[in-house]
N, C-alpha and C positions, 0 to 999 in steps of 0.2 A: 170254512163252514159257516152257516148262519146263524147271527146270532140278534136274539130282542134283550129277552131278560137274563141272559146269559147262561142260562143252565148246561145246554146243551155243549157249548163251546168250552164252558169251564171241565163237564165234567169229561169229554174227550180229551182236550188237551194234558189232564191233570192224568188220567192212562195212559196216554203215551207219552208225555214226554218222561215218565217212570221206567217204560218198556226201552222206550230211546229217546235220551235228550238230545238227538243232531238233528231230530226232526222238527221241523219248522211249521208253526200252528198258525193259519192267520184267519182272522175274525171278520164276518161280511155283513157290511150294515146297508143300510137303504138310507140312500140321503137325508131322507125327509124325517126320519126316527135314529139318528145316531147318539143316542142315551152312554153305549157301551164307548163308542166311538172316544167320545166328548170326557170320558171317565178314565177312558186308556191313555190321553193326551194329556190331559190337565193333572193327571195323578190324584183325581181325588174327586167322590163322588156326585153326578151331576144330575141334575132332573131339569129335566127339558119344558120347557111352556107349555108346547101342542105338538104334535106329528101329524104326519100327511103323507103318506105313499101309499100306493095298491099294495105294497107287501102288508096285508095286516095282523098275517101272524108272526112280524116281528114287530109292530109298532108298538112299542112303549116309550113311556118316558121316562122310566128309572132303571135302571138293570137292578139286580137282586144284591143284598148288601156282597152276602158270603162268596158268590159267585164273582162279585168284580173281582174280590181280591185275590182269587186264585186267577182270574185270566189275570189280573196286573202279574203275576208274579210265571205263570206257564206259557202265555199267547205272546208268541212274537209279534204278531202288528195286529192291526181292526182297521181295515177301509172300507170305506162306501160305493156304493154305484146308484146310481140313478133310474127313477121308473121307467123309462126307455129303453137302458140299459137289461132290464128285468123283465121286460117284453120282448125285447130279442132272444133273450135267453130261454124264456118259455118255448119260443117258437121254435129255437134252434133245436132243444129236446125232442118237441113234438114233432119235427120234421123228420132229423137226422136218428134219432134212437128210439121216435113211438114211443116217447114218454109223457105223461100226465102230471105236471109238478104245479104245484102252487108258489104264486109268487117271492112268500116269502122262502119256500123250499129252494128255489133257482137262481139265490143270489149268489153263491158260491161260482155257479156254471157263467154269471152277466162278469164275477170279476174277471173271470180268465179270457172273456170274449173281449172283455173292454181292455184287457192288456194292465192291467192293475196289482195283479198278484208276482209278480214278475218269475216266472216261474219257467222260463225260454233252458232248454237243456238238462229239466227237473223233469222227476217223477211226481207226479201230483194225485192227488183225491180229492174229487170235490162231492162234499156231502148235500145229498139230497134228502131234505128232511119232512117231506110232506107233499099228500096229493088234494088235499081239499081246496077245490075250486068251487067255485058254482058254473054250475053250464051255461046260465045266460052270461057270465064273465067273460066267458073262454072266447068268445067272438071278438071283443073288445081290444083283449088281449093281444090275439093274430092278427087285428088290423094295426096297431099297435107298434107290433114288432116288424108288420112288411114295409109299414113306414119310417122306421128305424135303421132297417137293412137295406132300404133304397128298392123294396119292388113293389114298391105302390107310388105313382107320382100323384102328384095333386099340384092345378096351375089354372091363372085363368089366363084369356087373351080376347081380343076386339075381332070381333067377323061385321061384315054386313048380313042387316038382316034381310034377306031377300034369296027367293028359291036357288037352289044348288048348293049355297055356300056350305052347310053342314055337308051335303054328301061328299064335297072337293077336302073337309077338311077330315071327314072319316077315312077319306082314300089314300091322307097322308100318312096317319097313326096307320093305319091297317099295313103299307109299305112298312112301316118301321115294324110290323109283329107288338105294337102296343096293343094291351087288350082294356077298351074301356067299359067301365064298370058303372059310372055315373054323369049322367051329361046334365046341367042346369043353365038356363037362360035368366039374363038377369037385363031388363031394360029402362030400370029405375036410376041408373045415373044421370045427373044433371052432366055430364064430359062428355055425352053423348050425341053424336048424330043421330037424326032421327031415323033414320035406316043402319043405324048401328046398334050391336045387342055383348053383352059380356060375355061371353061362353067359361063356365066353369066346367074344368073337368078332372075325373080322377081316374087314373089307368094302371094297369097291373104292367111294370116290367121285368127284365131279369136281374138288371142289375143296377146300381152307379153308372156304368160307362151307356150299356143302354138306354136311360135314362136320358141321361147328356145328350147321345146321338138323336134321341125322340124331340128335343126341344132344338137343338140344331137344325135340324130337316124343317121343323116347322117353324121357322125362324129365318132359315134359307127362301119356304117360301111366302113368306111378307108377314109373319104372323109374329107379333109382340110377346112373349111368353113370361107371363109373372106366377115364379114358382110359391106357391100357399103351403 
């Protein structure tokens, strides 16, 4: 379950493991704010400098006194995941179950995606504690997570600048079913010929292996591909 200043995680764990102590509680921090994290490891209370992650309804830097000391003494472990990791997990919600979670709500969901909870052959719950987003976030977010989960490529490479070349190199991507979303020219390098132009591009695929095959083929046909 997630946890900032620990309330939430203290007082869960502290009812169930009454109801059943076989059950195993584990605590989910955000890399960039693990106050509880730093507190569960070292045994003894820690206040952090600064924090820094999209999750900002866990970011703090102290956990609460009373609250550490029931998770030191009910929570089996507190691991972190990363704000990549917490953007995949957004996404994966709002894909797969049309759910609305806030960051720090979905870190429970990024541990089990990232394989951190070890939980392979368990019955699990992961708590979702929150939908407050802002909507201008939410974009961010789903770019975020498609580029985390491998269905957004982003790469540049060298074309000549001279008629056809873009439509030869559209006709590539289009063969592979890449769907490009942002095309930029850049011909301010000094590495340049002068009939030569950088092409930046960023493409929607479906997957890792897709992905792979999209820069393969265009690679196949003479095209240098530097993944960004």
């Amino acid at each position: 379950m997630p946890a900032g200043g620990g309330g939430l995680l203290a007082g869960i764990a502290f009812y169930l493991k009454n109801i059943n102590p076989d059950i195993k509680i584990i605590g989910v921090q955000a890399e960039g704010a693990p106050a509880i994290k730093r507190s569960f490891d070292e045994k003894k209370q820690v206040t952090l400098t600064s924090v820094s992650t999209i999750a900002d309804g866990i970011a703090v830097k102290r956990s609460g006194k009373i609250t550490q000391k029931i998770i030191d003494e009910y929570v089996d472990d507190v691991i972190t995941v990363s704000d990549a990791e917490i953007g995949a997990a957004i996404l994966n919600l709002l894909e797969r179950c049309k759910v609305m979670v806030e960051p720090a709500g979905a870190v429970s969901v990024a541990a089990v995606l990232a394989d951190k909870a070890n939980i392979k052959n368990k019955r699990c719950v992961c708590v979702l504690s929150g939908g407050n987003i802002d909507v201008s976030f939410i974009h961010r977010i789903i770019e975020m997570g498609l580029v985390t989960r491998n269905r957004k490529l982003k790469f540049r490479t060298v074309m000549k600048d001279v008629p056809g070349t873009l439509e030869e190199f559209a006709r590539i991507m289009s063969d592979n079913y890449a769907n490009i979303v942002m095309v930029q020219y850049d011909r301010m390098s000094a590495d340049l010929d002068p009939q030569e132009v950088i092409l930046h591009i960023a493409c929607e695929v479906a997957d890792k292996e897709h992905g792979e095959k999209v820069v393969e083929s265009l690679e196949h046909q003479g095209y240098k591909v530097f993944i960004e």
